[in-house]
N, C-alpha and C positions, 0 to 999 in steps of 0.2 A: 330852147336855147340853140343856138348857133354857135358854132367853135371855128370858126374859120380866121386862118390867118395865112399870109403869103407873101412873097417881096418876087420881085425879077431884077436883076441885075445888069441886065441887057448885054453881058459879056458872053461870048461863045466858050465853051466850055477850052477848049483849045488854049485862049488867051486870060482865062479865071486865074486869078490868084489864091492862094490857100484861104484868108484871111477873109476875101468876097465868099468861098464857098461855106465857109466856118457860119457868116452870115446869115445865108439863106438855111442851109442845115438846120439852125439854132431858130429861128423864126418860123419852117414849116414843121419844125417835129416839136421839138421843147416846148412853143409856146401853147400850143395846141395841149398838148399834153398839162403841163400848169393850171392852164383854163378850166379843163374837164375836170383836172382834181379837185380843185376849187369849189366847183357847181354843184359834185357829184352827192355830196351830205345835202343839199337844201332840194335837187332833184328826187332824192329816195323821198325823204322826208312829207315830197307834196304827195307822193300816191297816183301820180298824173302818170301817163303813158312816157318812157324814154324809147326813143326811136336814136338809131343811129345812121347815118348816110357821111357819103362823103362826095365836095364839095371841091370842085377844079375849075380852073379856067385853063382857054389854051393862051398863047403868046408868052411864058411863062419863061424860056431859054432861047436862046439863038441858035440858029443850026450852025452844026460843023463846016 
């Protein structure tokens, strides 16, 4: 399984509004997190190896 999820906003953080931060916040943490709950009974379940990594790209914010 793969849990990867990400948004850019292409706003420098300087010029972000609450509501774009609210955003990306709620799509890199919560969703991720949701996902893995979800899988985590059917992952135990198979007896298979769970590995964990994590999973970035860069281009992701605008500099200051």
């Amino acid at each position: 399984m793969v849990n990867k999820d990400g948004i850019s906003s292409g706003t420098s953080v300087e010029e972000m509004e609450l509501e774009e931060w609210e955003a990306v916040v709620e799509t890199i943490l919560d969703r991720v997190m949701h996902g893995t709950k979800a899988a985590l009974p059917y992952l135990k379940a198979s007896k298979d190896v769970i590995t964990g990594a994590n999973i970035s790209i860069d281009g992701g914010w605008t500099a200051l």
